[in-house]
N, C-alpha and C positions, 0 to 999 in steps of 0.2 A: 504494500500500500504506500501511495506519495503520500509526503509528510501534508500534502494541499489537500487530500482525501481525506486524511487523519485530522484535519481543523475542521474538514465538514463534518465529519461524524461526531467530534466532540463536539459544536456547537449545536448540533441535531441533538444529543441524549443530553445536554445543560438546557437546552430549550423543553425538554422532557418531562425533568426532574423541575423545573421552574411552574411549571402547568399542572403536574401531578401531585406536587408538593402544594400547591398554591399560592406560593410565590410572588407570580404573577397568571395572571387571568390570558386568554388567548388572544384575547383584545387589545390589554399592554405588550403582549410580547409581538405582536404585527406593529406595532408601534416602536417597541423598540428595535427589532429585526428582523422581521419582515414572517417568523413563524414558522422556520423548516421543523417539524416533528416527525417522527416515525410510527405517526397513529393520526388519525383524521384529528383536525382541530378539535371540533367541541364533542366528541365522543364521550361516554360517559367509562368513567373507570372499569366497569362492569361489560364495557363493549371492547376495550382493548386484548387481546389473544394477549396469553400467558407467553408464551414468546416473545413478543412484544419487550415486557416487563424482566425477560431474562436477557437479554441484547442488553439494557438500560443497566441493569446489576452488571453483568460482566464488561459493561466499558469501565462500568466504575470503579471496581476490581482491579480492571489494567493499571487505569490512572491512579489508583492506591488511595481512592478516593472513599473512605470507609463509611463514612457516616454518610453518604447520600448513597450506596448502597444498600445502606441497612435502613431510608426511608423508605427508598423504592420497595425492598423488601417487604416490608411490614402493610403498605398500598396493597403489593399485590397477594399477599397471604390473606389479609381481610377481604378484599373480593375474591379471591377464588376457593376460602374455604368458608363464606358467605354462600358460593354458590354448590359447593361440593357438598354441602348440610342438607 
């Protein structure tokens, strides 16, 4: 991967983690850059594929980036064992 791929994809799963965390809303972050995510904009936590949400852990992982792994984490274990009950 070019290190120009690698700024796209970290600023796709930071734009992620900003929207999913709540951070910021979908609306400030088209404001602030224009909104590349790796899930439709306003989908609801519950509409995102668990793949999804394992992409977003394991960049964060790479970048040794711990504690916004373990939010995403915690996101997507309440939805999917909300929906696995």
């Amino acid at each position: 991967m070019e290190a120009e791929d690698s700024i796209i994809y970290s600023d796709i799963y930071r734009n992620a983690y900003f929207v999913l965390t709540g951070v910021l809303s979908v609306d400030d972050l088209i404001e602030y850059n224009g909104c590349v995510l790796p899930f439709e904009p306003y989908s609801t936590n519950e509409e995102i594929k668990e793949d999804i949400y394992n992409d977003i852990i394991n960049h964060f992982i790479k970048t040794e980036e711990y504690e916004k792994c373990g939010d995403i984490k915690k996101i997507k274990d309440s939805v999917y064992n909300k929906i696995n009950s």
